[in-house]
N, C-alpha and C positions, 0 to 999 in steps of 0.2 A: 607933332605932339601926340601924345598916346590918349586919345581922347576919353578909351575905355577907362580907364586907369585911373585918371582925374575923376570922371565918375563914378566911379567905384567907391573912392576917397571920399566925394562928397556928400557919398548917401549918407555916411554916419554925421551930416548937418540936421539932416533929417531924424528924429530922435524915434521914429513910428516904425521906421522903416525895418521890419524884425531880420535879426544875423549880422548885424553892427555891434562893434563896441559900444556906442553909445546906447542905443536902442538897449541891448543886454544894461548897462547901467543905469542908466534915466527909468526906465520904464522897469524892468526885471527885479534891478537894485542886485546885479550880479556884476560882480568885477573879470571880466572873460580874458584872463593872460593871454591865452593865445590868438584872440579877438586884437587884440591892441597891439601883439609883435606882429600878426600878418597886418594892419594897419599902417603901422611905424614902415616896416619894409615895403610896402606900396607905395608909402609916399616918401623914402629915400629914393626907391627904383624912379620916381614919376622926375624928380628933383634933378636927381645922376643924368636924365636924358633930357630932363625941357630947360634945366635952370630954374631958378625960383618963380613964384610966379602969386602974384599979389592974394588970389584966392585960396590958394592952400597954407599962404602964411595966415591969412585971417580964421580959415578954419583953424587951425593950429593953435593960433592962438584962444580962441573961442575953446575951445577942447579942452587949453589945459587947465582954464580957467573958470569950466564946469567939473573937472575931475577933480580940481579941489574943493570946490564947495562939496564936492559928494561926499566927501573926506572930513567936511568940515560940518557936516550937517549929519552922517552918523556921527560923530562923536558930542554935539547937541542933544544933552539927554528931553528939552525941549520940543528938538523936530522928530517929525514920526518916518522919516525916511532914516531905512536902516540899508546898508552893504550887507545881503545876506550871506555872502562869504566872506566878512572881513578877518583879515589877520592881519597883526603889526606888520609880518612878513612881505604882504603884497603893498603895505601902504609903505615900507621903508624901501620898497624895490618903485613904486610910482617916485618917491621924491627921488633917489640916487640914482636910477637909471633909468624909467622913460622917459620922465620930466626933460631933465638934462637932453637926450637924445633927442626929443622936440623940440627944447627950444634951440639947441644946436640949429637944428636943421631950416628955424626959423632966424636964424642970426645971417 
């Protein structure tokens, strides 16, 4: 098992920990495209050599499910968290193709 790797993966649990995807989103309120593909391909490459593996479907799942509230909470003219770089673009590219591509890789 690539133990670096899984770790790697699961800093972005950690939402403190700065140079994450999530970290950039939670805290920044930046959506970092290429934060989430080199993400995504970490944890295809971690999948492709261990097999699934109970904690990174739980993060996975935990993940996509903070990535919508983010989604869901800019557009809450109510909540004071905003996506400072949102665009339809990047929120129509989360539902049609990371979304999908995580939760693939969690099926």
């Amino acid at each position: 098992m690539n133990i670096l790797l899984k770790e790697e993966i699961l800093k972005n649990r950690d939402d403190l920990i700065e140079g994450t995807f999530c970290y950039s989103l939670f805290e920044d309120a930046l959506f970092e495209q290429a934060l989430l593909d080199d993400l995504i391909y970490g944890c295809e490459l971690f999948i492709k050599e261990n097999g699934r593996e109970a904690e990174i479907n739980e993060f996975l799942s935990w993940m996509v499910n903070c990535v919508d509230q983010c989604f869901l909470s800019h557009k809450d003219e109510s909540d004071l968290y905003k996506i400072k770089n949102y665009s339809s673009e990047i929120e129509r590219k989360w539902i049609n193709v990371w979304k999908p591509k995580i939760k693939e890789m969690n099926n």
